[in-house]
N, C-alpha and C positions, 0 to 999 in steps of 0.2 A: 142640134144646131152646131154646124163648125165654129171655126176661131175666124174670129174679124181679118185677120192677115194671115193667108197660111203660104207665101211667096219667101221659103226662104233666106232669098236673097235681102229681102226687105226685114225681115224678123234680123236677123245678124246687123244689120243696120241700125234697127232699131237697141240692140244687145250692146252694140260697140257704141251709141252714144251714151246711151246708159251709165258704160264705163266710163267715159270721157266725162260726165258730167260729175262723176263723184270723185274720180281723181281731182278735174278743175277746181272743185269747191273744197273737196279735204286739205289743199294746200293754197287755199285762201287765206291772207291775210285779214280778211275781214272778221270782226270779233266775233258778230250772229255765228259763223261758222265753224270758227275755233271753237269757240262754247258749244255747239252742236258735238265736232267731233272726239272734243274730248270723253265725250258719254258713249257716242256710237262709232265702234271701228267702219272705216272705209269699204273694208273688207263683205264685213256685214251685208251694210246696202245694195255692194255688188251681187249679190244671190238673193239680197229679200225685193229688190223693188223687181226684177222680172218676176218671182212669181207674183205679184199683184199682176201684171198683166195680163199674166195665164188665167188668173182665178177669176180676172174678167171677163176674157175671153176674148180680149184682144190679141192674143197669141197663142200658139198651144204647143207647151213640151211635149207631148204625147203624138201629135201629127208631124211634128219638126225632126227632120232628120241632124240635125248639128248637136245634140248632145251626142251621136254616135259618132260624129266626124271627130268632136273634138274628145272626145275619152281615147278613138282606137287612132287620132293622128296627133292633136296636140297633146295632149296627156305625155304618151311616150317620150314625144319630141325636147317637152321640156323636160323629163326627169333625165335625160342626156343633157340638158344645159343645166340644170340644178346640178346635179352631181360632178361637173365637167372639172369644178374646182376646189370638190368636196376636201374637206381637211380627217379623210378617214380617221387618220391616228387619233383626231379629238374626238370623233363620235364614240372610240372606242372607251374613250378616259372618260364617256358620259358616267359611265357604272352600270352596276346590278338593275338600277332601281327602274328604268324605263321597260324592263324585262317583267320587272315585280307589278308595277301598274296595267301593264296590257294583260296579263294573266289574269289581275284582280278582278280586269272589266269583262274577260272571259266567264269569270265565275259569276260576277253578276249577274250576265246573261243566263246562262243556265239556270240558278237557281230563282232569279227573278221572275220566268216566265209559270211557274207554278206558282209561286207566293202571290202574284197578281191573279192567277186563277182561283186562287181561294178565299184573295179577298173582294174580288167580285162575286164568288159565289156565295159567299155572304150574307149580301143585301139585292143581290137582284142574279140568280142562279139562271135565271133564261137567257143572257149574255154569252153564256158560256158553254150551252147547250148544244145541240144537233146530236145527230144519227148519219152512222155509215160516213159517205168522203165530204159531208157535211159539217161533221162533227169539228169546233171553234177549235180542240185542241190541235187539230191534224197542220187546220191553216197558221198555226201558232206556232207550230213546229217548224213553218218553212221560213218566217219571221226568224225565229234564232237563226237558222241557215246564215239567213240574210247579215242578221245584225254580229255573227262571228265571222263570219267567209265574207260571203260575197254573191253572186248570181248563181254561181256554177253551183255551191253548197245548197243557196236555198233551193234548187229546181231538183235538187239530189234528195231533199227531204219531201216535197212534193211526190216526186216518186216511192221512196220506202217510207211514208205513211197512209199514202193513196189518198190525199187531199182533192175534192171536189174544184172541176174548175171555175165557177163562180165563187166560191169561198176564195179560192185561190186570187184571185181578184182582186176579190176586198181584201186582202190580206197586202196584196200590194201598195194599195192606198197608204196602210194602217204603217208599213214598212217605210213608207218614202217620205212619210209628211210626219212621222214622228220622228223619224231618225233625222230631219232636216229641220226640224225643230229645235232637238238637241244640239244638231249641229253648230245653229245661232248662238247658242250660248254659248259655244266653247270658243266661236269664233269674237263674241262680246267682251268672255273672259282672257282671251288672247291681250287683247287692246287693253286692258286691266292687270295685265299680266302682276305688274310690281305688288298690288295691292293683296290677289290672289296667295302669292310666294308670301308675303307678311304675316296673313291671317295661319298659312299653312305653318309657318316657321320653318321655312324650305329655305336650303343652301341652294342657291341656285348658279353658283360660281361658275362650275364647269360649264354650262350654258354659256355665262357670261363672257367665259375665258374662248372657247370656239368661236361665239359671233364675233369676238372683238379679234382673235384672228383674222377672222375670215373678210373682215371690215379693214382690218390692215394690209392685208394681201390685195385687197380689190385696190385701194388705195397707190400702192408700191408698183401695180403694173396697169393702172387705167391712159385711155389714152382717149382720143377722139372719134373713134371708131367709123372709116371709110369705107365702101362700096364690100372692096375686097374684102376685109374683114366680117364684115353683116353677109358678102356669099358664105363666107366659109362655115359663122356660126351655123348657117341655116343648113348648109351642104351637111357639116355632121351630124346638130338637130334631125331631121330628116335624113339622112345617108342613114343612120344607127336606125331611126323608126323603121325603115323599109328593110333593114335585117332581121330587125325584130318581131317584121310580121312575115317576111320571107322561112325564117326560122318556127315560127309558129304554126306556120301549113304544114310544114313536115312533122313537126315533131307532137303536137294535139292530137294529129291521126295516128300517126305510130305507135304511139302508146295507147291510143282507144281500139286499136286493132289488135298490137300484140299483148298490153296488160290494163285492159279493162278495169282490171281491180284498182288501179292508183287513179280511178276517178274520186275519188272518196277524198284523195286530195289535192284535187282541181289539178291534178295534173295533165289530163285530157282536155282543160278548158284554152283556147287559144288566147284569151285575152291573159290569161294568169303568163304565158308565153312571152307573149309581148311586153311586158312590165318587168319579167325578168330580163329579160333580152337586155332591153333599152337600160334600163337600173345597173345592172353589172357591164355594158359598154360604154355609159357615163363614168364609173366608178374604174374603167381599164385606164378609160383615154385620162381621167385624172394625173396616172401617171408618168404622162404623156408631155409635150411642149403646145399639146394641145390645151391644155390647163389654161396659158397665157392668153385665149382667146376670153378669158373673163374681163380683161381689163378694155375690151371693144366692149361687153354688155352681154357675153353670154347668159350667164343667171338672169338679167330684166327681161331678157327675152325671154325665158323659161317661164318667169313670173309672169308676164302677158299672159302667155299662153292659159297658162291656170288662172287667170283672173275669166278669160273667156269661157272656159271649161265652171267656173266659179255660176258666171252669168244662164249658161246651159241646163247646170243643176240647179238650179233657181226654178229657170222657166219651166221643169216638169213639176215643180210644186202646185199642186190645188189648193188654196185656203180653205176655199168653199164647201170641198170635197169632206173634210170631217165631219160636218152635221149630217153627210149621208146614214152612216153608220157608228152615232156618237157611241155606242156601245164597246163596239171592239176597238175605239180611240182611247176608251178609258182604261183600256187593259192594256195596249199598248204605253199611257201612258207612265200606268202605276209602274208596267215592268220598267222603263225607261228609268223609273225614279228610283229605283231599288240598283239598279245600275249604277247610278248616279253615288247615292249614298254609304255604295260599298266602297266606291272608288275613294271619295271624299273621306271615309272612315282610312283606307289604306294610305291614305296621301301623307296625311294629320299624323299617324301612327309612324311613320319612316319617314317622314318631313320631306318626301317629293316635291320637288317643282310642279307649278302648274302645266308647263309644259308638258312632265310627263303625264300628268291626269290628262290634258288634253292628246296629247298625240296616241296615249296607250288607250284611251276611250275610242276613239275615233275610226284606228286601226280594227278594232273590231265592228264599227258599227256600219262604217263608211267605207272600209276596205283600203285597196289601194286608189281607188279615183280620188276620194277627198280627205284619204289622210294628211298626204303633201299637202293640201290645201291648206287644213291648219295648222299645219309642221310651218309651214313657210310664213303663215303670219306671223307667226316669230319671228323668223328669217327665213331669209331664202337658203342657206345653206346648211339648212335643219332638214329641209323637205324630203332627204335621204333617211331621216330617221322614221318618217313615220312608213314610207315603202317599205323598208325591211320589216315593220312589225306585220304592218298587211298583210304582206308574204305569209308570216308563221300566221297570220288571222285563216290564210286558206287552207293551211295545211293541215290545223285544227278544229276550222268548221264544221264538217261533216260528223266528226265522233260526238264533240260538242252537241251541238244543235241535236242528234242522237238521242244522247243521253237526256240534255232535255225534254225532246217530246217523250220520252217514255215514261219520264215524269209526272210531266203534264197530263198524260193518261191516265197515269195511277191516281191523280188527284182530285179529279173529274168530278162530280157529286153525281 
């Protein structure tokens, strides 16, 4: 049975009030909702209440063509207005340690996806079981793919472990709705952020000192921003997206023609293209007099945009969907937690910001669609740091993810 509304037009409708109804209330004066939000970020709601519509079936991510619209046009669009006014020289004064936590959650992944196989095999070894491109490791293996890279990685492990395409399936479930799971949390502990940095005994100055830049610059050139100015953001927003898919036809094929081999690090994938593209022609025009179009709202725009892209990845979530296949949720979820705790242990240990825990988690799990996303619930002029890790998450994926399934084979009972 399809989804109750499957008229795109109407479902974006329904998405953009959505939004508008948790902006209206997050910055209500009324106390019921202050009290509300001070427990749940705004951010949150915008990705959890679509998927309750999905998993009702009053909408469906999966029929809906707008999470592609808005990955391969908003997406880009805004990481050109995110970046437009990026304070580079402070991302670089961030230090070592956002370097140290994305690696950390690398390693979690790989070593987690065996530890969760062994300790499912444990107490209930049929979970973990199958034969030939059946066999739970093989689908396990495109899952790391997935949660170090990106699409282009996991479909690469798919192939060099010859995962069945039904497993493969369920394997997507297991990929999307636990890593969007996760995701909630980091976007919960975002809105918590101070309290997070306390328990961690995190300096989290440099942070401090970049956004409070970047909050005095918005400040020193804001104005009212007219016709002309709202064309121009969108003219470059957009003008850069359409280079960076212009640039992506040529160069995805080119390189899958003449060196094959640099698929291993999504360098044949177009959208890895695009994200470059757009990322380093935000990060040119920064240095640009183009910059000064921040103070018309270039970054809120960018922030729309991922607010929508926010609502998109929402609506592919299934709640429902877990009890199909509670077995492989549980291995998905232990490995998630081993993830988790290594990070948590690395944080504690080098007194990282939660920032970095969040953004260096995520880059691995979530890639580059929703690293920015909770790069930016920080701020908006963070959203550049978690792109760059994503980036190295794809060009790591494939050996990663590797080495883990091989692992995972060996471990197999």
């Amino acid at each position: 049975m399809g989804p109750l509304i499957t008229n795109d037009a109407v479902v974006l409708a329904i998405l953009l009030v959505i939004l508008s109804v948790v902006f209206i209330t997050a910055n209500s004066e009324r106390k019921g909702f202050k009290s509300f939000y001070k427990y749940v970020p705004s951010l949150l709601l915008c990705y959890f209440v679509p998927s309750i519509f999905n998993s009702l079936g009053i909408i469906s991510g999966e029929d809906s063509k707008l999470y592609f619209i808005a990955s391969r046009f908003l997406l880009p669009a805004s990481l050109v207005l995110l970046t437009l006014s990026i304070d580079l020289k402070g991302i670089i004064q961030l230090g070592p340690k956002a370097i140290i936590m994305f690696l950390s959650g690398t390693v979690g992944i790989v070593i987690g996806g065996p530890i969760a196989i062994l300790i499912t095999s444990s107490f209930a070894p049929e979970i973990v079981g199958g034969v030939g491109p059946d066999a739970v490791w093989r689908g396990l293996a495109t899952v790391a793919g997935s949660w170090i890279g990106g699409g282009a990685n996991q479909t690469a492990m798919k192939e060099v472990f010859n995962c069945g395409d039904n497993l493969f399936s369920a394997m997507i479930a297991v990929d999307v709705i636990v890593a969007n799971i996760w995701m909630a949390f980091l976007l919960y502990g975002a809105g918590r952020q101070r309290a997070m940095d306390k328990w961690l005994k995190a300096d989290s100055s440099a942070i401090d000192v970049l956004r409070k830049n970047m909050e005095e610059y918005q400040s020193s050139i804001a104005r009212i921003p007219d016709l002309n100015n709202l064309m121009k953001i969108m003219a470059i927003g957009f003008g850069v997206t359409g280079l960076a898919h212009l640039g992506a036809d040529y160069i995805a094929p080119a390189i899958a023609e003449h060196a094959p081999g640099l698929s291993k690090f999504s360098l044949t994938s177009g959208f890895f293209w695009i994200v470059v593209i757009a990322t380093t022609g935000g990060l040119v025009l920064s240095f640009t007099k183009a910059r000064k179009l921040e103070g018309s709202g270039a970054s809120r725009m960018g922030s729309l945009f991922l607010y929508v892209l926010v609502a998109t990845i929402g609506m592919k979530m299934n709640l429902l969907a877990i009890f199909d296949n509670p077995g492989l949720f549980l291995i998905g979820g232990i490995w998630m937690s081993i993830h988790a705790i290594i990070l948590f242990v690395v944080a504690k240990v080098i007194k990282a910001p939660f920032f970095f825990f969040a953004v260096g988690s995520q880059a691995n799990v979530g890639g580059a669609a929703s690293a920015p996303i909770v790069a930016s619930a920080f701020h908006p002029s963070l959203a550049p740091v978690g792109v760059l890790l994503a980036v190295l998450g794809y060009a790591l994926g494939t050996y990663a993810a590797w080495i883990c399934g091989i692992i995972m084979q060996g471990v197999v009972p």
